[in-house]
C-alpha positions, 0 to 999 in steps of 0.5 A: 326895848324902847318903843321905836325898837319895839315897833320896828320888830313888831312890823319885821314879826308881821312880815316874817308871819306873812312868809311863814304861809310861803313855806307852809309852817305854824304862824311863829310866835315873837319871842320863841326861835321858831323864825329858822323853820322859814328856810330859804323863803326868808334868806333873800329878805334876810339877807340885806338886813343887820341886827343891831345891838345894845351896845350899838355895833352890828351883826349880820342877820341870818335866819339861823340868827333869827331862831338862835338868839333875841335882837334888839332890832332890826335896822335897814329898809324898815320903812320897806316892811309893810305895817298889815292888818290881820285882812292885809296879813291873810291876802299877802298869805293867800297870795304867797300860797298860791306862788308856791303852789305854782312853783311846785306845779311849774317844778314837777312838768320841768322835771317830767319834761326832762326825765322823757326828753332824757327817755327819748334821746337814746333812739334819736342818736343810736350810734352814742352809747348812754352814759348809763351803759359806761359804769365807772367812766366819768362823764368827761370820759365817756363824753369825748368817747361819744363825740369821736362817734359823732364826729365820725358819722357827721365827718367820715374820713376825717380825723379827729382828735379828741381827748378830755381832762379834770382840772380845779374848775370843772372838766373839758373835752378838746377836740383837734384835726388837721384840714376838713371842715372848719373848726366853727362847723365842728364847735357847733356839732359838738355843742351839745356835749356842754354842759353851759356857756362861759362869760368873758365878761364877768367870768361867771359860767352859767349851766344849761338845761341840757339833758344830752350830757347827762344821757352821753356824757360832756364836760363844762368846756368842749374846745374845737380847733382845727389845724393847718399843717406846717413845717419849719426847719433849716431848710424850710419856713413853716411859711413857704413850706404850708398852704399859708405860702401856697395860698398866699402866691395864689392871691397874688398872682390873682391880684397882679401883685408882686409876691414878697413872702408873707409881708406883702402889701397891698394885696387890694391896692396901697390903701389896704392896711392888711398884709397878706398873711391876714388875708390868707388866714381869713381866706383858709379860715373860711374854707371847708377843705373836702376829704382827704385833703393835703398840700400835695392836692392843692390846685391853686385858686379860682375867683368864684364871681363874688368877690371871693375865691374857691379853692381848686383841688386835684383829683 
């Protein structure tokens, strides 16, 4: 080695014995492969740096590298590594020592809090069945049994779909209906079947800390949708034919607008960009339709003296 390499792995030594103390091993010795029994405390550390070698390409540095072979050095953010004293070294060790030992402390009440969070949730919904007393059933399956049980006791008289798959990516619980209460009320009752949250953004999905799937079941995705009956054939638009059609009248007739089918303008005057079709989806989309709902026990529309409208169903 010449002196600038020698240097360099003189101070990535010191480093590496400042660590060493984070995961509770014997001080290493520079020249044995003792490095690898750092484990994960060097794998962040590691990660950003190469060796280099003698005769000048590069390779990229992993612990297992480290306790495998001799470098010749170590290029990267060397001016980063602190040069210690042995009194620099041992507060750097006291200090990681110490971070650890919180760690492990912080570790044990996250897990004995979950294990007694998972204790109790039986008793707080007695009407789902454990996972654990379904051997054999996957946690999907169990966990669309689990929330037609809920459904049923948030929504009596309300018919639920609710069926769940496996794919390449995980696993889902879909959940469909027709009329009743509106799909972000049922997405929210049910949220606590996922198992995490999905990012558009960047499509990464992130796991919750969520005990309730691992007591009852759940999947990586549960999907709420509601739906609006329709027919379209021959002799019918699935239009006219719907509450869409109904609903739509209605708000003209309200409006004083002459009603010309689903492209009708001007519901609020000529400078209202939205044709009526948006308007009624907007407007159903809102409304929690009461048990038992059909087409055949809609009354038309009322305003309901803010600027809204409510919706008049026969008894």
């Amino acid at each position: 080695m010449n002196s600038t390499v020698e240097l360099i792995a003189r101070k990535w030594y010191k480093m590496a014995l400042a660590y060493n103390a984070h995961s509770l091993v014997s001080p290493i010795a520079p020249d044995r492969g003792t490095i690898c029994q750092l484990g994960a405390a060097l794998s962040a550390p590691v990660a950003r740096w190469s060796a280099i070698h003698e005769d000048g390409h590069e390779t990229d540095l992993s612990v297992f590298d480290l306790g495998a072979q001799r470098i010749g050095g170590i290029v990267g953010p060397v001016d980063d590594l602190p040069d210690l004293d042995d009194e620099g070294l041992a507060a750097l060790r006291a200090k990681h020592v110490q971070a650890m030992h919180k760690q492990k402390l912080d570790d044990h009440a996250r897990a004995l809090a979950e294990e007694n969070e998972c204790a109790a949730l039986p008793a707080m919904f007695a009407h789902l069945v454990p996972l654990a007393k379904t051997p054999g059933k996957s946690s999907h399956a169990a966990g669309a049994a689990n929330i037609r049980r809920h459904l049923a006791k948030l929504f009596p008289g309300v018919k639920f779909s609710v069926t769940s798959k496996i794919f390449s990516g995980g696993n889902s619980i879909d959940i469909s209906w027709d009329y009743g209460p509106t799909s972000p009320v049922v997405d929210k009752a049910c949220d606590i079947f996922k198992e995490g949250d999905f990012d558009g953004m960047d499509d990464s999905y992130t796991y919750r800390r969520n005990q309730f799937p691992r007591v009852f079941g759940g999947a990586k995705y549960v999907m709420a949708q509601r739906y609006i009956p329709t027919r379209n054939g021959p002799d019918s638009h699935w239009w006219e034919s719907s509450l869409y059609g109904a609903v739509g009248r209605e708000l003209c007739r309200l409006q004083a607008v002459p009603y010309a089918g689903e492209n009708t303008p001007g519901l609020y005057g000529e400078n209202d960009p939205a044709g009526l079709r948006q308007h009624v989806n907007r407007f159903i989309y809102s409304v929690d339709f009461p048990r038992g709902f059909s087409l055949a026990k809609f009354a038309g529309l009322d305003r309901d003296g803010n600027g809204g409208y409510i919706l008049k169903v026969t008894p």
